[in-house]
PDB file with one MODEL, atoms N, CA, C and O in Angstrom:
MODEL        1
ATOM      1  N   UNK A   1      -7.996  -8.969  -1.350  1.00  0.00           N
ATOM      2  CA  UNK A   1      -7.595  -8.994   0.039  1.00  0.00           C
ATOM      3  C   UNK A   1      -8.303  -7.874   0.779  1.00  0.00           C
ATOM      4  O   UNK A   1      -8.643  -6.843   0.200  1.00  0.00           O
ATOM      5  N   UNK A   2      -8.483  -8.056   1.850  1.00  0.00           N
ATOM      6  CA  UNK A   2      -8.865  -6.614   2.442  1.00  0.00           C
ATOM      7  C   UNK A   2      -8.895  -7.346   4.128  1.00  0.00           C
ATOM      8  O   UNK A   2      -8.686  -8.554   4.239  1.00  0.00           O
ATOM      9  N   UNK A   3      -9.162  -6.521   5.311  1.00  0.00           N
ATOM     10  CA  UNK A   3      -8.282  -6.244   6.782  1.00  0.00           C
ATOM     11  C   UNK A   3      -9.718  -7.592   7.148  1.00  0.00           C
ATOM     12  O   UNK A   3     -10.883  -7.874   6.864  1.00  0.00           O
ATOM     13  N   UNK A   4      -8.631  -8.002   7.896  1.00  0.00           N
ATOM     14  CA  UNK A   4      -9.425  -8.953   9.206  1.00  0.00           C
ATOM     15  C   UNK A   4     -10.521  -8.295   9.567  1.00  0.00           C
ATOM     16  O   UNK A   4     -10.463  -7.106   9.255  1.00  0.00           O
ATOM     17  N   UNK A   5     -11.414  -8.589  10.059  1.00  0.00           N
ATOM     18  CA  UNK A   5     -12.683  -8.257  10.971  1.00  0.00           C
ATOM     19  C   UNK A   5     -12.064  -8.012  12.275  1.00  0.00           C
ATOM     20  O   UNK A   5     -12.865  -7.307  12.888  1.00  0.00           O
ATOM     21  N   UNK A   6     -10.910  -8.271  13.097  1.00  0.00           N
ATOM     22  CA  UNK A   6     -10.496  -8.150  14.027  1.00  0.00           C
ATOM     23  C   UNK A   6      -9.796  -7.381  14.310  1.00  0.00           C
ATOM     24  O   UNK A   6      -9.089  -7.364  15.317  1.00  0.00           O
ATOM     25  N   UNK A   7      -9.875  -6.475  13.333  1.00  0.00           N
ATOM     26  CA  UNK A   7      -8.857  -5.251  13.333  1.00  0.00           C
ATOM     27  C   UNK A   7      -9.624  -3.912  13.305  1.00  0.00           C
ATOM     28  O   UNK A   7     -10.384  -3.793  12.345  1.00  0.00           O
ATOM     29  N   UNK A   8      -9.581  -3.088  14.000  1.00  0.00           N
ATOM     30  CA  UNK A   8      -9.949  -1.694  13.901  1.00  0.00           C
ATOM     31  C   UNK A   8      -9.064  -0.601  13.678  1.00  0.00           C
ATOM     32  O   UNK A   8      -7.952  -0.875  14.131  1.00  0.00           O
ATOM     33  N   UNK A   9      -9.118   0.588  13.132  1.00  0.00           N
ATOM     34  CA  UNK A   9      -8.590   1.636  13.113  1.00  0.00           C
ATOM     35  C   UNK A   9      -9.462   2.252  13.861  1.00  0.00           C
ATOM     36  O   UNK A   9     -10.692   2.246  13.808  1.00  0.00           O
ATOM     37  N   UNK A  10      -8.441   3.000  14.847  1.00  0.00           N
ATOM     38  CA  UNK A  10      -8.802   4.117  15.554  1.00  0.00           C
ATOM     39  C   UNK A  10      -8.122   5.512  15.915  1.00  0.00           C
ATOM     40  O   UNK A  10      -6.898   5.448  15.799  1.00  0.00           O
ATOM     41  N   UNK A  11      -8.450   6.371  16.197  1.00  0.00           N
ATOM     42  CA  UNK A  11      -7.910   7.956  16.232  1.00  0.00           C
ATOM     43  C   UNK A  11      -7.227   8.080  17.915  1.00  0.00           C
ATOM     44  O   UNK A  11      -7.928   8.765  18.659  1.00  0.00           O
ATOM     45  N   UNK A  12      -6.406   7.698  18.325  1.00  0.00           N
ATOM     46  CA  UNK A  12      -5.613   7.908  19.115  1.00  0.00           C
ATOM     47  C   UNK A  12      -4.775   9.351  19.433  1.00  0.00           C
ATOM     48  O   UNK A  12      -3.685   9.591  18.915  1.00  0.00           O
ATOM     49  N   UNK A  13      -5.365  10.139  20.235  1.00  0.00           N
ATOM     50  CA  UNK A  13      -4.387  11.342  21.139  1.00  0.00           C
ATOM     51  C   UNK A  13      -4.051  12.060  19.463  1.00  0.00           C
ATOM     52  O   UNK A  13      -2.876  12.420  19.532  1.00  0.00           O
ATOM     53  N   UNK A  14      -4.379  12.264  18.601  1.00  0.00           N
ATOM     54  CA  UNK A  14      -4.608  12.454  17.360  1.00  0.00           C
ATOM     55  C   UNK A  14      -3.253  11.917  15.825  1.00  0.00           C
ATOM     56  O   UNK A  14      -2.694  12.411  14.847  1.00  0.00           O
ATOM     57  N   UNK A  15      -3.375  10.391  16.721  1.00  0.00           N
ATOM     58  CA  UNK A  15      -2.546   9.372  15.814  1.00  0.00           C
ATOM     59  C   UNK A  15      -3.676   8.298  15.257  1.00  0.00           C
ATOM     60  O   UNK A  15      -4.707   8.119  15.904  1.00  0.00           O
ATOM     61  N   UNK A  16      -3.403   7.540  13.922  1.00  0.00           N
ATOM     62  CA  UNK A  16      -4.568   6.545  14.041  1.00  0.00           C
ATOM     63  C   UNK A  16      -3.247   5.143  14.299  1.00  0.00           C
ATOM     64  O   UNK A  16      -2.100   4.855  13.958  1.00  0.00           O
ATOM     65  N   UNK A  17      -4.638   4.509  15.311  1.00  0.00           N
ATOM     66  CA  UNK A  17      -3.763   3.312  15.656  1.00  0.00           C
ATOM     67  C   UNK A  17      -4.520   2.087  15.032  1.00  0.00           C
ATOM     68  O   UNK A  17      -5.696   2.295  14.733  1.00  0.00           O
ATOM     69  N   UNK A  18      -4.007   0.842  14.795  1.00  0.00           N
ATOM     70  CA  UNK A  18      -4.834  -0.442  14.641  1.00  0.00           C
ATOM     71  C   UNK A  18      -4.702  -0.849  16.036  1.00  0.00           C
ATOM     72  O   UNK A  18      -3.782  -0.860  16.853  1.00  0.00           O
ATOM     73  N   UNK A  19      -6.119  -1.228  16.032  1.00  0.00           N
ATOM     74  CA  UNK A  19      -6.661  -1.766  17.423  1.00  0.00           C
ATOM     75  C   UNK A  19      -6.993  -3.302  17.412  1.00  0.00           C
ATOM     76  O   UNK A  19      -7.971  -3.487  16.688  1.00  0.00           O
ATOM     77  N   UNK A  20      -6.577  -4.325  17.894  1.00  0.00           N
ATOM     78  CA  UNK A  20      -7.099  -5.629  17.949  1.00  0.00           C
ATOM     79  C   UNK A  20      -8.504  -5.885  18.884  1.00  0.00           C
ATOM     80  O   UNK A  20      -8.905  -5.336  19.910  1.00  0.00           O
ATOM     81  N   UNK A  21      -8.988  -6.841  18.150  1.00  0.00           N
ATOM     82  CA  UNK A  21     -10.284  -6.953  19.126  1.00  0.00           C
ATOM     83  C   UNK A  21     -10.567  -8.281  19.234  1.00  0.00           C
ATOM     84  O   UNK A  21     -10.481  -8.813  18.127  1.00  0.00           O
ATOM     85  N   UNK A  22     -10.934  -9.210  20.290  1.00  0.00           N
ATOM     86  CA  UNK A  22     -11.276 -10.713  20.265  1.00  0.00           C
ATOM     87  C   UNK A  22      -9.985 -11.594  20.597  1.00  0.00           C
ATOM     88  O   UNK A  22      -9.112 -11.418  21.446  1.00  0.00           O
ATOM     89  N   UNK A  23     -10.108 -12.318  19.913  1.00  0.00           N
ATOM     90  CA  UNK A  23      -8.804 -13.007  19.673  1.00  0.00           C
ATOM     91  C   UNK A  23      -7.542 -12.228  19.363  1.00  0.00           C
ATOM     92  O   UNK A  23      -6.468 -12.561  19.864  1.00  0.00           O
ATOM     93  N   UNK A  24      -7.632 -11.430  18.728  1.00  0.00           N
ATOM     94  CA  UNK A  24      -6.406 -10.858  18.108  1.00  0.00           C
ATOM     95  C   UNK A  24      -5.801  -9.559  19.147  1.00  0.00           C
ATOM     96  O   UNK A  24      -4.824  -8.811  19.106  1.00  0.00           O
ATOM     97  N   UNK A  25      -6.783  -9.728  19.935  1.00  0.00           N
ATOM     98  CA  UNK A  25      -6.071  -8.659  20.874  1.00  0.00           C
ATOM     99  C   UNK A  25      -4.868  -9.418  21.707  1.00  0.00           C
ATOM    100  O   UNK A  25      -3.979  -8.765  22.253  1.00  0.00           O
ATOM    101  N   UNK A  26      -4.927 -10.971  21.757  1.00  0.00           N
ATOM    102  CA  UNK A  26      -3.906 -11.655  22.307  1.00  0.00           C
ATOM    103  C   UNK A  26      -2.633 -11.564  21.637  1.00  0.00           C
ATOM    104  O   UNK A  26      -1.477 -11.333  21.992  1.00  0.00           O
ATOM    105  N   UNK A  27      -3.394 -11.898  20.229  1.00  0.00           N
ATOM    106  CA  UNK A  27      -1.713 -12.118  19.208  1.00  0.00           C
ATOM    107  C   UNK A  27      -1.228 -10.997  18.933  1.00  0.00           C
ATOM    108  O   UNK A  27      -0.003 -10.940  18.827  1.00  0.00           O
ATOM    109  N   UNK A  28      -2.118  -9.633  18.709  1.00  0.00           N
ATOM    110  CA  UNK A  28      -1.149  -8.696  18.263  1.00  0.00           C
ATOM    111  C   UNK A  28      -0.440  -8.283  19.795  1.00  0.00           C
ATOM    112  O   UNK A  28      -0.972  -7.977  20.863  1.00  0.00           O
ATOM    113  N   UNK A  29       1.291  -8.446  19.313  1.00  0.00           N
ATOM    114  CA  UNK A  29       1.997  -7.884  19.877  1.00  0.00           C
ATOM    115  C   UNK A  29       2.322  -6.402  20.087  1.00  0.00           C
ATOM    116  O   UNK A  29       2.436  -6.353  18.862  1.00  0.00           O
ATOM    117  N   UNK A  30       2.522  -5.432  20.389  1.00  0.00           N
ATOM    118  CA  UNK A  30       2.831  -3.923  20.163  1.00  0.00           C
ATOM    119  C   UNK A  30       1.594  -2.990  19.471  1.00  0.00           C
ATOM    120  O   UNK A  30       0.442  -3.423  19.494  1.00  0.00           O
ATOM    121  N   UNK A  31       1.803  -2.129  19.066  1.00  0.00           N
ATOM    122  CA  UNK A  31       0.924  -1.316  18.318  1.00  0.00           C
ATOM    123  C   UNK A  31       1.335  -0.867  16.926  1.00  0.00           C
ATOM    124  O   UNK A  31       2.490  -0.771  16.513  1.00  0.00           O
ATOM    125  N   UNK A  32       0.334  -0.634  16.338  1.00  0.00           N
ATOM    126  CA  UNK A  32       0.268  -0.073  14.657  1.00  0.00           C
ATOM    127  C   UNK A  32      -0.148   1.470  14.410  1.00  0.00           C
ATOM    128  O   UNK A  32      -1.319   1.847  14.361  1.00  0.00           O
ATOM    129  N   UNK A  33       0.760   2.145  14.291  1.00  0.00           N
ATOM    130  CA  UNK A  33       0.486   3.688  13.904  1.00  0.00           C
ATOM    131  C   UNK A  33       0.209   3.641  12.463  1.00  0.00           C
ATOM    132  O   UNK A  33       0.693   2.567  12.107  1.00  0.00           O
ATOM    133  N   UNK A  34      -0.202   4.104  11.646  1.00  0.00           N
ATOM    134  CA  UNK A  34      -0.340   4.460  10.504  1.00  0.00           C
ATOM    135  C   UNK A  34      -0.587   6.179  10.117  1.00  0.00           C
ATOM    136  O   UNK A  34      -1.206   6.985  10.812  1.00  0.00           O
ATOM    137  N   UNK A  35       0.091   6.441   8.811  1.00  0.00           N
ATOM    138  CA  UNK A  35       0.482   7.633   8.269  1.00  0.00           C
ATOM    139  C   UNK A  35      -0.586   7.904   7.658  1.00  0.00           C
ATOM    140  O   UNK A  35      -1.595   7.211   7.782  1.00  0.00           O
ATOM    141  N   UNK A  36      -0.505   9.194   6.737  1.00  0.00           N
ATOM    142  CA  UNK A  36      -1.907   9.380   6.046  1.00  0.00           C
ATOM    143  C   UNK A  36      -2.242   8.440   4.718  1.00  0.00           C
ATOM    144  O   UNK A  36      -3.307   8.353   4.106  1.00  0.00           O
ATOM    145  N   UNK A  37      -0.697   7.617   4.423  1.00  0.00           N
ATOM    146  CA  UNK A  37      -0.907   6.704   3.381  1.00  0.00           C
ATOM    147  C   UNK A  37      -1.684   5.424   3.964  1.00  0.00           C
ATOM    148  O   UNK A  37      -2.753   4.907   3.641  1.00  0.00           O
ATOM    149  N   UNK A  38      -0.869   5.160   4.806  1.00  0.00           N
ATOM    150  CA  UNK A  38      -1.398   3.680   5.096  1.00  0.00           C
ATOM    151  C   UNK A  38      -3.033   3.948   5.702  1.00  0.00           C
ATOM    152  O   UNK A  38      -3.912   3.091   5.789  1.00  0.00           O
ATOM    153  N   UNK A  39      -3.138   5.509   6.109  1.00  0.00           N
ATOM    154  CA  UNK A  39      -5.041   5.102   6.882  1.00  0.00           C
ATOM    155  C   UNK A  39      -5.888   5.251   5.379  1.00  0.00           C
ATOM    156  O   UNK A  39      -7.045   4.913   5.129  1.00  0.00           O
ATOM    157  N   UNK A  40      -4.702   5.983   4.346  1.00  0.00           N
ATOM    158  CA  UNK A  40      -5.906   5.558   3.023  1.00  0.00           C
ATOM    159  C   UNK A  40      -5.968   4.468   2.749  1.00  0.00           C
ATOM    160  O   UNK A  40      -7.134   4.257   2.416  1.00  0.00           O
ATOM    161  N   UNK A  41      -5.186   3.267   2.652  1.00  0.00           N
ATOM    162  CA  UNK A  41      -4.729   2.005   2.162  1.00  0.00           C
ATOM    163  C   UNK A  41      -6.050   1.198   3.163  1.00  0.00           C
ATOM    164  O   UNK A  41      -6.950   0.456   2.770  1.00  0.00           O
ATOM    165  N   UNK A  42      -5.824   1.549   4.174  1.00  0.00           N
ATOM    166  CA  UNK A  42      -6.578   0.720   5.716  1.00  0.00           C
ATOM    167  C   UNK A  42      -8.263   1.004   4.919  1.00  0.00           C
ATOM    168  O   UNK A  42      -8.839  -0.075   4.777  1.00  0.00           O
ATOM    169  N   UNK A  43      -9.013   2.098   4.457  1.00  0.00           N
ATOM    170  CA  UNK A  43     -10.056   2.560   4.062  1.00  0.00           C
ATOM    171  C   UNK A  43     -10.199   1.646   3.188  1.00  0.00           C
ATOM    172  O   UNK A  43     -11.163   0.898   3.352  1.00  0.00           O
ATOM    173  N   UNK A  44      -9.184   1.384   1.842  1.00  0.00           N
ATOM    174  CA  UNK A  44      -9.472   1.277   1.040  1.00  0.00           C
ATOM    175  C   UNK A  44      -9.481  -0.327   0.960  1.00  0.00           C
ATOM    176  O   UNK A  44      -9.776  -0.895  -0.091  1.00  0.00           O
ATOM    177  N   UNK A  45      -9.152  -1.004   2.093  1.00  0.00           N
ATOM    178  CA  UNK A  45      -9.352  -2.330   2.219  1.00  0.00           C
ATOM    179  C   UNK A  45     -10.318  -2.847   3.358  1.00  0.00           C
ATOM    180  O   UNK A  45     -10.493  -3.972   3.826  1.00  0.00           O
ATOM    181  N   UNK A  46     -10.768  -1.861   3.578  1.00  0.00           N
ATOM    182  CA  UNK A  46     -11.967  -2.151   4.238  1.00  0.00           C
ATOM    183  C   UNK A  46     -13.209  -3.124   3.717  1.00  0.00           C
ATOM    184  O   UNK A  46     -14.218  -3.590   4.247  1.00  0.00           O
ATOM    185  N   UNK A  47     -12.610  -3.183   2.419  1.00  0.00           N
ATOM    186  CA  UNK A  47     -13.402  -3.961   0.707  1.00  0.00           C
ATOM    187  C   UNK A  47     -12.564  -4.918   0.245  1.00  0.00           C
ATOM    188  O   UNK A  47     -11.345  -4.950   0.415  1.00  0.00           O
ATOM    189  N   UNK A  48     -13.186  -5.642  -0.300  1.00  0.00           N
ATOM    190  CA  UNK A  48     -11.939  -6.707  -0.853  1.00  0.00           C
ATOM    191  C   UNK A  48     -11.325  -5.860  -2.483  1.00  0.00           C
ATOM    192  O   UNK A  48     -11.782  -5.713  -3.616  1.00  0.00           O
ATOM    193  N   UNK A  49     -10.207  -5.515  -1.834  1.00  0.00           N
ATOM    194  CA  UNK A  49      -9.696  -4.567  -2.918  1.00  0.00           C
ATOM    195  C   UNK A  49      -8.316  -6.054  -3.585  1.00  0.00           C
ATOM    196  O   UNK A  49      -7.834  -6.974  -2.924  1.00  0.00           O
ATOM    197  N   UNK A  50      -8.122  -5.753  -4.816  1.00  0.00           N
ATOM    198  CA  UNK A  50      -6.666  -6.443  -6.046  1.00  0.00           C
ATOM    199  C   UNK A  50      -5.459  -5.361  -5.290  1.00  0.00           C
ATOM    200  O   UNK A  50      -5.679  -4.349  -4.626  1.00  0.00           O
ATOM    201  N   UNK A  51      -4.276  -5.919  -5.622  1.00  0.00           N
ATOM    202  CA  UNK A  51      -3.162  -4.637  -5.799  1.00  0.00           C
ATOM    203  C   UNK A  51      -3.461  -3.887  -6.701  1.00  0.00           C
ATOM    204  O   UNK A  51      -3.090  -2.727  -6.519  1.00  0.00           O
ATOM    205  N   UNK A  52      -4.065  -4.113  -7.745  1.00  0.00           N
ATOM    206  CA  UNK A  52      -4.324  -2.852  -8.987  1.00  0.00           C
ATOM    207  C   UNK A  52      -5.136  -2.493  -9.138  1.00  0.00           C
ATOM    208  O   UNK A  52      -5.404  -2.079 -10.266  1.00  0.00           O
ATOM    209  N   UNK A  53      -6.376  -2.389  -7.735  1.00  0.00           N
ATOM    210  CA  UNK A  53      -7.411  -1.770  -7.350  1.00  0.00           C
ATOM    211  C   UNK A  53      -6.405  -0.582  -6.335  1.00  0.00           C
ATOM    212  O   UNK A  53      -6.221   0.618  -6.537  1.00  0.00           O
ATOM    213  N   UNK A  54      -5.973  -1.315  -5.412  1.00  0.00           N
ATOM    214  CA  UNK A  54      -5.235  -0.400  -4.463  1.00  0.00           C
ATOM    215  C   UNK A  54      -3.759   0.481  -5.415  1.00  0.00           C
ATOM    216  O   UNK A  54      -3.097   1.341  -4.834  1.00  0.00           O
ATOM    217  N   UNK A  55      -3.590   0.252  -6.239  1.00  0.00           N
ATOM    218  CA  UNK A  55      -2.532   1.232  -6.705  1.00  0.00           C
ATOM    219  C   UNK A  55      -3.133   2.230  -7.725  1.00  0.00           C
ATOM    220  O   UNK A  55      -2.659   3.351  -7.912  1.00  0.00           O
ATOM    221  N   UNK A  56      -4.282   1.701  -8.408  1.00  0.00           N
ATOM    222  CA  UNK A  56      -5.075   2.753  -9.339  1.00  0.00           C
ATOM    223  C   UNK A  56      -5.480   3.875  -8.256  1.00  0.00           C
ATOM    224  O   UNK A  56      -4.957   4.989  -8.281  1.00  0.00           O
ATOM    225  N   UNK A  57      -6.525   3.474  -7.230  1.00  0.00           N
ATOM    226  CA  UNK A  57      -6.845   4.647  -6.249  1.00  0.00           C
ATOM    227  C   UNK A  57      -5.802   5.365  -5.391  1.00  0.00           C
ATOM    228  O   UNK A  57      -6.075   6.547  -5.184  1.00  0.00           O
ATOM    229  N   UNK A  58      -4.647   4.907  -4.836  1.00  0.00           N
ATOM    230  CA  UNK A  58      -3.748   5.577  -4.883  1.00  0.00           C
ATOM    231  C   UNK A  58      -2.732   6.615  -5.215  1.00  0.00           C
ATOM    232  O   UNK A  58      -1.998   7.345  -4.550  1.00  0.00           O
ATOM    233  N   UNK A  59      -2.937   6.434  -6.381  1.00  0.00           N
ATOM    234  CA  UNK A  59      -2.422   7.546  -7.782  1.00  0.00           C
ATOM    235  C   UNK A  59      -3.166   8.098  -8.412  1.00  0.00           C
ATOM    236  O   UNK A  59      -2.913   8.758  -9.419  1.00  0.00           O
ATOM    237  N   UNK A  60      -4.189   7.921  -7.925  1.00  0.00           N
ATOM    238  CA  UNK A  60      -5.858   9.042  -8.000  1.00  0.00           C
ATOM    239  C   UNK A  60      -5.835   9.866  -6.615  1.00  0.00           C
ATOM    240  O   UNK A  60      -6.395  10.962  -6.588  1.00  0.00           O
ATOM    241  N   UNK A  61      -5.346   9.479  -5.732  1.00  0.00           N
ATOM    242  CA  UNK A  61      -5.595   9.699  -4.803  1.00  0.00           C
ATOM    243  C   UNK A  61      -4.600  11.057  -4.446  1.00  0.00           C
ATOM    244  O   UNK A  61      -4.984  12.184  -4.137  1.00  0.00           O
ATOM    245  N   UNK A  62      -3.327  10.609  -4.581  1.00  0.00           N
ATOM    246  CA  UNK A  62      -2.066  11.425  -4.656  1.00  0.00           C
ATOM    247  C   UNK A  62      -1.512  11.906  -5.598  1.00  0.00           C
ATOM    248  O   UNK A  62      -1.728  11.379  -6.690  1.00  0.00           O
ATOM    249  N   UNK A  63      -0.686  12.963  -5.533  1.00  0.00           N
ATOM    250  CA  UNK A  63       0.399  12.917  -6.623  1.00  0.00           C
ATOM    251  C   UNK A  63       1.304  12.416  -7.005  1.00  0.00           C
ATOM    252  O   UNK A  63       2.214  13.244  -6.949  1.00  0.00           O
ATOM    253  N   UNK A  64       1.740  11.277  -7.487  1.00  0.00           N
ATOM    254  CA  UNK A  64       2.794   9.804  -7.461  1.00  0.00           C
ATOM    255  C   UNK A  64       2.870   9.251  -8.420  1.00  0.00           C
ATOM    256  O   UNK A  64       1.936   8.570  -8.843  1.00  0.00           O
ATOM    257  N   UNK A  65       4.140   9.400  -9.115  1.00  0.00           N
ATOM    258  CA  UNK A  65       3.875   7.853 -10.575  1.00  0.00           C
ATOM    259  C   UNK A  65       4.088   6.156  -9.922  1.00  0.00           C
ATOM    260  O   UNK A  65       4.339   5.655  -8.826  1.00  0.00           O
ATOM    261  N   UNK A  66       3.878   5.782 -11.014  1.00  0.00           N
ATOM    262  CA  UNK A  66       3.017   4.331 -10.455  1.00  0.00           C
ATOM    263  C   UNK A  66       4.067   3.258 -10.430  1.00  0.00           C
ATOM    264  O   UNK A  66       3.621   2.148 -10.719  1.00  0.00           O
ATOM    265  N   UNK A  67       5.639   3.321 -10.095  1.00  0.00           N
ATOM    266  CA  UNK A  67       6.674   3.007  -9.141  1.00  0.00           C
ATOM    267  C   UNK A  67       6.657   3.240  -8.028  1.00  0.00           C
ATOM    268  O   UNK A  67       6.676   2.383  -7.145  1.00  0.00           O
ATOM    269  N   UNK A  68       6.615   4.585  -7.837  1.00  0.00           N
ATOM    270  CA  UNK A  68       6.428   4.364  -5.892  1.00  0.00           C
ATOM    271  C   UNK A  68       5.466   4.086  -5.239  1.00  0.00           C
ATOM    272  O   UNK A  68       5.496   3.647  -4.089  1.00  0.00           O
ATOM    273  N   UNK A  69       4.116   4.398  -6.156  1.00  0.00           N
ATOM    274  CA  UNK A  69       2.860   4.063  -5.707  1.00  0.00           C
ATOM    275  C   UNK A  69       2.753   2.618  -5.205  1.00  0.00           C
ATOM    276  O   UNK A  69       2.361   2.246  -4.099  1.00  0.00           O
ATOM    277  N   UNK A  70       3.376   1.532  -6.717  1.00  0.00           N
ATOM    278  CA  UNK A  70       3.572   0.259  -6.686  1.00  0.00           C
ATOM    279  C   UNK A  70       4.467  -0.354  -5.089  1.00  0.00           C
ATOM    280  O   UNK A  70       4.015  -1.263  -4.394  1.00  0.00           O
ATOM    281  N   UNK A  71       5.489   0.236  -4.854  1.00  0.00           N
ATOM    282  CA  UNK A  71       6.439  -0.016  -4.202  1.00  0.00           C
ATOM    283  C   UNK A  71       6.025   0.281  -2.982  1.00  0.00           C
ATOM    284  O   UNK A  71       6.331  -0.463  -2.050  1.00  0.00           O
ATOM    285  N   UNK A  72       5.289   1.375  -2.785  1.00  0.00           N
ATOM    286  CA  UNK A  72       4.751   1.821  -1.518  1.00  0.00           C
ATOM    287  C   UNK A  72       3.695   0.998  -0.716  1.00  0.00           C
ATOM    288  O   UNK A  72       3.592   0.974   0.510  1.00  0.00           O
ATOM    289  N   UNK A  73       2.759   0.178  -1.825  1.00  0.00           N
ATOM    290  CA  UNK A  73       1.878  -0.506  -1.814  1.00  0.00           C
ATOM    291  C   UNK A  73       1.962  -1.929  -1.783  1.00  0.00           C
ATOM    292  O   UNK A  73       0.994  -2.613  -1.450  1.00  0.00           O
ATOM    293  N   UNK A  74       3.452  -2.587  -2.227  1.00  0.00           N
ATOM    294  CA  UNK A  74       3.734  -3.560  -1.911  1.00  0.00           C
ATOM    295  C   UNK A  74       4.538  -3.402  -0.311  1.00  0.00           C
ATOM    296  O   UNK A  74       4.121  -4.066   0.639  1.00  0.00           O
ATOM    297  N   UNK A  75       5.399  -2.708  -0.205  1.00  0.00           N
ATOM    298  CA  UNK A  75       5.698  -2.482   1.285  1.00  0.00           C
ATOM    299  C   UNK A  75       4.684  -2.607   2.089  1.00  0.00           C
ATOM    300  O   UNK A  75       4.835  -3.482   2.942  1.00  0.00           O
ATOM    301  N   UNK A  76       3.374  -1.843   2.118  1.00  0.00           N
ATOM    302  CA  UNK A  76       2.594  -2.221   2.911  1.00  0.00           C
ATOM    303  C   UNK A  76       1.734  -3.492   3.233  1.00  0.00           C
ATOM    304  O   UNK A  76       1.305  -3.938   4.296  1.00  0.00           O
ATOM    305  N   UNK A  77       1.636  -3.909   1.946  1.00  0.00           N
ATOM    306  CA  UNK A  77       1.383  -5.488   2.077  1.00  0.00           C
ATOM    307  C   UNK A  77       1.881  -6.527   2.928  1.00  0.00           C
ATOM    308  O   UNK A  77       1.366  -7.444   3.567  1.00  0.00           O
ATOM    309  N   UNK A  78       3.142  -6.063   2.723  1.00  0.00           N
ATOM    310  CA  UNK A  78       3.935  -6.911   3.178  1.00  0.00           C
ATOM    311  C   UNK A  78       3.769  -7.718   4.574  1.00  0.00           C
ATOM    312  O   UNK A  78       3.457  -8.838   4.980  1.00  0.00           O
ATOM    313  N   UNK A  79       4.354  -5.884   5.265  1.00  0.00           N
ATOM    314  CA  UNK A  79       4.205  -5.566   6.601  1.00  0.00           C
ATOM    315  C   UNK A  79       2.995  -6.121   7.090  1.00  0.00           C
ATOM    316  O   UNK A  79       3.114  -6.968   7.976  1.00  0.00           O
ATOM    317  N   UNK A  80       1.918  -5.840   6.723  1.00  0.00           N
ATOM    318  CA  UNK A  80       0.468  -5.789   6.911  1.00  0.00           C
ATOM    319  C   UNK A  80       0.113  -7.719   7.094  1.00  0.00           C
ATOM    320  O   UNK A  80      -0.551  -8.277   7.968  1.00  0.00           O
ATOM    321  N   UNK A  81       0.796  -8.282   5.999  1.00  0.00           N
ATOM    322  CA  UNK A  81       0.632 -10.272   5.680  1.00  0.00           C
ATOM    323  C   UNK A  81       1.569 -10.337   7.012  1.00  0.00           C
ATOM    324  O   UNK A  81       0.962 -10.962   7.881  1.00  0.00           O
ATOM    325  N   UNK A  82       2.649  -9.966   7.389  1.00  0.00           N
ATOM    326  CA  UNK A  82       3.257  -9.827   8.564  1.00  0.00           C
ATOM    327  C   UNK A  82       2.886 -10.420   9.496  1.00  0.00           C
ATOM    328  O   UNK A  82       2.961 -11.553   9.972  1.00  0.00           O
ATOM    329  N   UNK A  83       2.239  -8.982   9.810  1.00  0.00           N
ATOM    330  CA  UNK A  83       1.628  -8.689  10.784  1.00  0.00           C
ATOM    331  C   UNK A  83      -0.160  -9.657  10.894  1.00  0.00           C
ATOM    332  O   UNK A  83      -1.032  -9.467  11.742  1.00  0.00           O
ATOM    333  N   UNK A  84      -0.178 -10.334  10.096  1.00  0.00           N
ATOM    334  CA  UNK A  84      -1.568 -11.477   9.707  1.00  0.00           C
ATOM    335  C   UNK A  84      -2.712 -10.536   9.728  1.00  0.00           C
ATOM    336  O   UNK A  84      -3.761 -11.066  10.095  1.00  0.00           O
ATOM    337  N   UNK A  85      -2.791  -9.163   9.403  1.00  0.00           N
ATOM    338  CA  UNK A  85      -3.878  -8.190   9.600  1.00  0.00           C
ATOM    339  C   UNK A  85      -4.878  -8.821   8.106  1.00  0.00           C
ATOM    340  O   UNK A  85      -6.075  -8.984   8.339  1.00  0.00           O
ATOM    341  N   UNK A  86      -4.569  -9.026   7.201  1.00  0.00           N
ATOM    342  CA  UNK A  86      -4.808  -9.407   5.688  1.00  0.00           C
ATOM    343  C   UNK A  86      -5.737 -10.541   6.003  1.00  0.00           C
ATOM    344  O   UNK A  86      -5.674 -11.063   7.116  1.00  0.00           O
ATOM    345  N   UNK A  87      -6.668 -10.997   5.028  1.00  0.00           N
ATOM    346  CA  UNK A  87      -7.360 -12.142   4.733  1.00  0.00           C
ATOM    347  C   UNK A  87      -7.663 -11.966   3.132  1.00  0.00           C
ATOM    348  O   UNK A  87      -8.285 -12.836   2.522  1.00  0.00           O
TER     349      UNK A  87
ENDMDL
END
């Protein structure tokens, strides 16, 4: 999986926001802040990354055993298929 083409991250007033562009600037409703987890997650699917691509670099990434990593990483999925940001 990894982010739509229609999606940008950007550095907002010094927040990062997802930005819609094209089409998707219609459908996305509201805005997307992201934390320092999710703008690693956002990087790291910039690629067509597995969940156990994205939870190995994660727990390389941080200090975290690989329950919350897991859990943290399915939460964001989630949200993210949600939100139709995913392909």
């Amino acid at each position: 999986m990894k982010i739509k083409a229609d999606y940008l991250m950007r550095e907002v007033a010094g927040s990062c926001v997802v930005v819609p562009t094209g089409k998707a600037s219609v459908d996305l409703l509201g805005m997307i802040t992201l934390n320092s987890t999710g703008v690693f997650l956002w990087k790291q699917l910039a690629e067509d990354k597995s969940e156990q691509e994205l939870l190995c670099a994660l727990m390389e990434e941080y200090d975290t055993d690989e329950v919350t990593a897991s859990s943290d990483i399915s939460e964001f999925i989630k949200d993210w298929k949600a939100a139709d940001l995913l392909e």
